[in-house]
C-alpha positions in Angstrom: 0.0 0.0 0.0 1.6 3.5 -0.9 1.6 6.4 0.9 -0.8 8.3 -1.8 -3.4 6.1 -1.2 -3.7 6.3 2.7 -3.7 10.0 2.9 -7.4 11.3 3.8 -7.7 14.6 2.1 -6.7 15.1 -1.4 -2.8 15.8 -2.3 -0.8 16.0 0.3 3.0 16.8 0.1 5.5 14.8 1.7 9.0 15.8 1.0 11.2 12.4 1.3 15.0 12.8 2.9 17.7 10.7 3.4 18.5 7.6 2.0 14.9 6.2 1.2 13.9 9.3 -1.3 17.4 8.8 -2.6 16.4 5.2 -3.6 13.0 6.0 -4.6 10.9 4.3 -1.9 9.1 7.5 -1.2 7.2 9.8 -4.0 6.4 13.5 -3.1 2.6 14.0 -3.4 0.7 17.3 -4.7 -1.3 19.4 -2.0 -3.8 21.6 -2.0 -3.6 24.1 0.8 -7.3 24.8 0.7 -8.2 21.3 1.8 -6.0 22.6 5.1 -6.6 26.1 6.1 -10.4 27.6 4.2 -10.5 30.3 1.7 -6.4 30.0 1.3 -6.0 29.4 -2.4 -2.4 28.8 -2.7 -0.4 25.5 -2.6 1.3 24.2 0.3 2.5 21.0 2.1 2.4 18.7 5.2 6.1 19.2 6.9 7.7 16.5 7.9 10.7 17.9 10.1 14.3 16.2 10.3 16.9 17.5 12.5 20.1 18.0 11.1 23.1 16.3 12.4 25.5 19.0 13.3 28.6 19.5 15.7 28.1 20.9 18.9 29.1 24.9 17.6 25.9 24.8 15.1 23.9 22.3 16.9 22.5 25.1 19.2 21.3 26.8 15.9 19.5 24.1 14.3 17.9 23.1 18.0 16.6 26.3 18.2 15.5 26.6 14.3 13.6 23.6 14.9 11.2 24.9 17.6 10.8 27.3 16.1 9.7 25.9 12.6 7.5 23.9 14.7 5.6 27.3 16.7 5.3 28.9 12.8 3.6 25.8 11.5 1.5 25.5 14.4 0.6 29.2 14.1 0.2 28.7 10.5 -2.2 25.6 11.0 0.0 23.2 9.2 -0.1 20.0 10.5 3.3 18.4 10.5 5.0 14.6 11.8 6.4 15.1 15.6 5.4 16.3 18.5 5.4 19.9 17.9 6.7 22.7 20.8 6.7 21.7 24.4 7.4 17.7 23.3 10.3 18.4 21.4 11.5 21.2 23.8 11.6 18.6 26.7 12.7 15.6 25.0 16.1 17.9 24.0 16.7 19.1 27.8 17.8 15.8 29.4 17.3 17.7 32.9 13.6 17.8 32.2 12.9 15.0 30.7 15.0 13.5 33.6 12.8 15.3 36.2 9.7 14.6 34.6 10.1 10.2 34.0 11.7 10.7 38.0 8.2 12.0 39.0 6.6 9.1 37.3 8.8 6.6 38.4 10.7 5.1 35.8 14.2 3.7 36.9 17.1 5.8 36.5 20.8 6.5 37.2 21.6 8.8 39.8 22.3 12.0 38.0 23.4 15.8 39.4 22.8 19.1 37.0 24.2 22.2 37.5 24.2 25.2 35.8 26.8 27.9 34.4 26.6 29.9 38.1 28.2 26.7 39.7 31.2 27.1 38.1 31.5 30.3 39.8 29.6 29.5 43.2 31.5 26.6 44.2 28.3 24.0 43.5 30.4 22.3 40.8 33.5 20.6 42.2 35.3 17.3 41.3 34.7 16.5 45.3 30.8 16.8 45.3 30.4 14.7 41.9 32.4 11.7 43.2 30.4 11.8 46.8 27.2 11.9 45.0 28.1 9.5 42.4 30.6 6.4 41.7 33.2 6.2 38.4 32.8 5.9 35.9 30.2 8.8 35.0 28.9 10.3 32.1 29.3 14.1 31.6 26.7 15.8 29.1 25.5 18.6 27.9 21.8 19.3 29.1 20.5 20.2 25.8 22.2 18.4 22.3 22.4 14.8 20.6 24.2 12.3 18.4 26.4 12.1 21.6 28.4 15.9 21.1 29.9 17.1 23.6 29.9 14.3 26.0 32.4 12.5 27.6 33.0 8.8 29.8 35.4 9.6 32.8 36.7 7.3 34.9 37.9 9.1 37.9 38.3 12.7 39.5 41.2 13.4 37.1 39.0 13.2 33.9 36.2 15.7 35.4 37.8 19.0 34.3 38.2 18.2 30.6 34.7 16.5 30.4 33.0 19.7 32.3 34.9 22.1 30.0 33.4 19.9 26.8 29.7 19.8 27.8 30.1 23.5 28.7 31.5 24.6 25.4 27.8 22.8 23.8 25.2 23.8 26.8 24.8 26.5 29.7 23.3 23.5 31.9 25.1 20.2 31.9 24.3 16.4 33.2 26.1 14.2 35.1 25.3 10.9 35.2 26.2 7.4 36.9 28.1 5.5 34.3 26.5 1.6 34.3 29.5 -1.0 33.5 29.4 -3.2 30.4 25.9 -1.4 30.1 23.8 -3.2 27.2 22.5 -0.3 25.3 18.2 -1.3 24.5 16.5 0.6 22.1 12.5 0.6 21.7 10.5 2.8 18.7 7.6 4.2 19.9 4.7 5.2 17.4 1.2 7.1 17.7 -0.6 10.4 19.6 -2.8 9.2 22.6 -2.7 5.3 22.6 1.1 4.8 21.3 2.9 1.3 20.4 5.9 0.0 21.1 8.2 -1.5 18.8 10.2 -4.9 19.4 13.1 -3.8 21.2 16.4 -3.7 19.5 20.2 -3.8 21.0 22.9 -1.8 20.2 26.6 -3.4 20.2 29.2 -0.4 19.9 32.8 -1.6 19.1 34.0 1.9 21.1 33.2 2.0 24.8 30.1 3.7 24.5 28.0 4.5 21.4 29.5 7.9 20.6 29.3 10.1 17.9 32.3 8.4 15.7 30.6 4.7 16.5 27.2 6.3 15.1 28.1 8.2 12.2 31.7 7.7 11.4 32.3 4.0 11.7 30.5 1.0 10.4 31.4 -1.2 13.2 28.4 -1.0 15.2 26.2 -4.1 15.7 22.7 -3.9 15.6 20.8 -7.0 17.1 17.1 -7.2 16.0 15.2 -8.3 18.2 17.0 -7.9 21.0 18.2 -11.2 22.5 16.3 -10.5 25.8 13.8 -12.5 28.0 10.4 -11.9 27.0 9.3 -10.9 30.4 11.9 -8.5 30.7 11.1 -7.0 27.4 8.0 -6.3 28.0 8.8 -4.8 30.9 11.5 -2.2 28.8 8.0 -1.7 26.2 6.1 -0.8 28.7 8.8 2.1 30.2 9.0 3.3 26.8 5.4 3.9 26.3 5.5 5.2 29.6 8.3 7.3 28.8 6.3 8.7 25.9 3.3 9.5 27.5 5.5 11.5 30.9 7.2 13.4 28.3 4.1 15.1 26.1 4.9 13.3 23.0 2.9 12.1 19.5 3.7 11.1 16.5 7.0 9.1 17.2 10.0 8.6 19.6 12.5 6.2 20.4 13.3 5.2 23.7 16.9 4.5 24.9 18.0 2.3 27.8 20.4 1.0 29.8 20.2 -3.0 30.8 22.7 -3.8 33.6 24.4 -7.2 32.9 24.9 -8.4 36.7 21.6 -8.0 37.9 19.3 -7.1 35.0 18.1 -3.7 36.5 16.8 -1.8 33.2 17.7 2.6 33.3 15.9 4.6 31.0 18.8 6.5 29.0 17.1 9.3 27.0 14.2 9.8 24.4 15.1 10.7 21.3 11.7 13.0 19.9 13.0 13.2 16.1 15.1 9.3 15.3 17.0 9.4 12.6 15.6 7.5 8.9 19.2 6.6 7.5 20.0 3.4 6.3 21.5 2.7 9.7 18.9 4.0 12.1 17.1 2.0 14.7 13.6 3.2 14.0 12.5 2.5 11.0 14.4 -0.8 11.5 12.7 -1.8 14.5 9.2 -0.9 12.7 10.2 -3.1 9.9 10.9 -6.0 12.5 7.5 -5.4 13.9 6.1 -5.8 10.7 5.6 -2.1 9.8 7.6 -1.4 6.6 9.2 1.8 5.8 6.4 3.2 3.2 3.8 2.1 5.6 5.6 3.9 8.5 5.6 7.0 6.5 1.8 6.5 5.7 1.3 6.2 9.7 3.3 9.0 10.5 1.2 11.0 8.1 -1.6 9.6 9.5 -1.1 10.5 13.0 -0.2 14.2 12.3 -3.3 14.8 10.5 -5.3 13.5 13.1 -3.2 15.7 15.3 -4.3 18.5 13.6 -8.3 18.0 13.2 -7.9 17.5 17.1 -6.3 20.8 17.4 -8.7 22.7 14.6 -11.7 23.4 16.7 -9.1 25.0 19.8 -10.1 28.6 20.0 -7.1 30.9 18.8 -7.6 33.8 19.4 -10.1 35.6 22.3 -12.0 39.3 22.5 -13.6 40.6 25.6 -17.0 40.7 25.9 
C-alpha cells in the first residue's frame, strides 16, 4: 500500500529525505492548501521535520531553528510529523525530561545538573560529583544529541576536561552514573494518545560507549534485531518506553533509549530521542520493519497521526476578544 493512497484529504506533500527518497521508496505528493486552512488558495504541504546532524558549535542553531519551525507551523495551522513545541523542547533538555520520568517513576541513574553559576559558586567541584556519584560517569551537555559534547570519565582526574566539553555545547550540563558493560536497549515508539511499542532492539558499539564516531563515522556497530532478551523483561523495557512517551508530552514518534545492567538485569531509561534518525543505519525504521511495519507504511502512519493531530487541534479557539 503507498503512501498516496492512505492520505485522507486530497494531495498532500510529503517531502522524502535521506536515503529512502534517494532510492526512490518514497514519492512526493501534490497538496492543495485549501483542503487545510479555508479560503487559502495557494499550494502548500504537510512538513515533515528532520533534524540535522550537526557538531556541537551549530547544533545550538539548528535546535533552536527547529522549535521554532515547529511554533510557525502550528501558528500557520499546518499539521506536521512530531510532537510539535513543548514535546520536542523537553525531550532535548535531558534535565527535564529526567525530572519529569523521576516523578513518574521510571528507573534511573543517579544523576546531578548544575548550571553555568556553579562554576563560579562553588556548586560544581570534582569532590561533590564523586560523593554523589561512583566512576565511571557520564558528563553531558543538558541540551544536544548524536552524543556531542559528551564525555565517559573514569575518575576525579578526567572531570575538568569533560565539564569544559559539555560546557563549550550547553549553559546546563548532566552528570550521570556511568552503568559497566551497560547493554545499550533501544524501543520505537509510534502514535498520539494510545502509542505502540516496537520490538526492542540492542545496540553493540565496538567503542566504549555508542558515541558520535561509532554512530556516524564507523561502520562497526552491531545492531541486534530483536534484542536477544527475556520476554518478560522486554515487555517490561516496552512498557517504560510507552510510559516514557506518555511523561514526556509526546505524539507522532519517539524512540526510547535504555540502559540493561548485565549483573543484575536492573533496566535505566537512557534518554528519548523525539525526532530518530531515517538513514539506512537507524534503529527506528528498522525496528518498525521487525515489527512488521515497513518503511512506506511507517511513512503513511506518521502522516496519519499528524493529520489527526491536527483535526484535534482545529476546533481550539485561537484567538479571544472581551466581551
Amino acid at each position: 500500500m503507498d503512501v498516496a493512497s492512505c492520505l485522507p484529504v486530497r494531495g498532500d506533500r510529503i517531502h522524502p529525505v535521506g536515503d529512502q527518497a534517494a532510492a526512490g521508496n518514497v514519492e512526493a505528493i501534490p497538496v492543495d492548501r485549501g483542503q487545510f486552512v479555508p479560503d487559502r488558495k495557494r499550494d502548500d504541504e504537510i512538513a515533515m521535520k528532520n533534524r540535522q546532524r550537526t557538531p556541537c558549535r551549530d547544533q545550538a542553531a539548528v535546535l533552536a531553528a527547529r522549535e521554532c519551525r515547529d511554533g510557525a507551523l502550528d501558528l500557520a495551522g499546518v499539521p506536521y510529523v512530531g510532537s510539535g513545541v513543548s514535546g520536542s523542547a523537553i525531550g532535548m533538555d535531558k534535565v527535564v525530561a529526567r525530572e519529569l520520568c523521576d516523578a513518574q517513576g521510571l528507573p534511573s541513574v543517579r544523576w546531578i545538573a548544575f548550571d553555568a553559576a556553579s562554576r563560579t559558586n562553588g556548586a560544581l567541584s570534582a569532590r561533590h560529583i564523586a560523593a554523589e556519584l561512583a566512576f565511571p560517569v557520564f558528563v553531558k551537555p543538558a541540551n544536544g544529541g548524536s552524543s556531542v559534547g559528551v564525555t565517559r570519565v573514569m575518575g576525579p582526574s578526567g572531570l575538568a576536561a569533560a565539564i569544559e566539553e559539555a560546557f563549550a555545547c550547553d549553559t546546563r550540563i548532566i552528570v550521570e552514573q556511568g552503568v559497566d558493560a551497560a547493554r545499550e536497549i533501544e524501543c520505537a515508539v509510534l502514535g498520539n494518545e494510545r502509542p505502540e511499542p516496537s520490538v526492542l532492539g540492542e545496540i553493540v558499539p565496538s567503542r566504549e560507549f555508542y558515541d558520535y564516531a561509532a554512530k556516524y563515522l564507523e561502520d562497526s556497530t552491531e545492531l541486534k534485531i530483536p534484542a536477544p532478551l527475556e520476554p518478560e523483561l522486554a515487555q517490561t523495557i516496552r512498557a517504560h518506553a510507552v510510559s516514557a512517551f506518555r511523561a514526556l508530552g509526546l505524539a507522532g514518534l519517539a524512540r526510547v533509549d535504555f540502559l540493561l545492567d548485565p549483573r543484575g538485569g536492573q533496566v535505566y531509561l537512557n534518554e528519548v530521542n523525539t525526532l530518530p534518525g531515517f538513514t539506512s543505519i537507524s534503529m527506528f525504521p528498522k525496528l518498525w520493519e521487525a515489527s512488521g511495519l515497513s518503511f512506506p507504511r511507517l511513512v503513511t502512519r506518521l502522516v496519519e497521526l499528524a493529520l489527526a493531530r491536527w483535526e484535534e487541534s482545529r476546533p481550539l479557539r485561537s484567538s479571544w476578544k472581551p466581551a
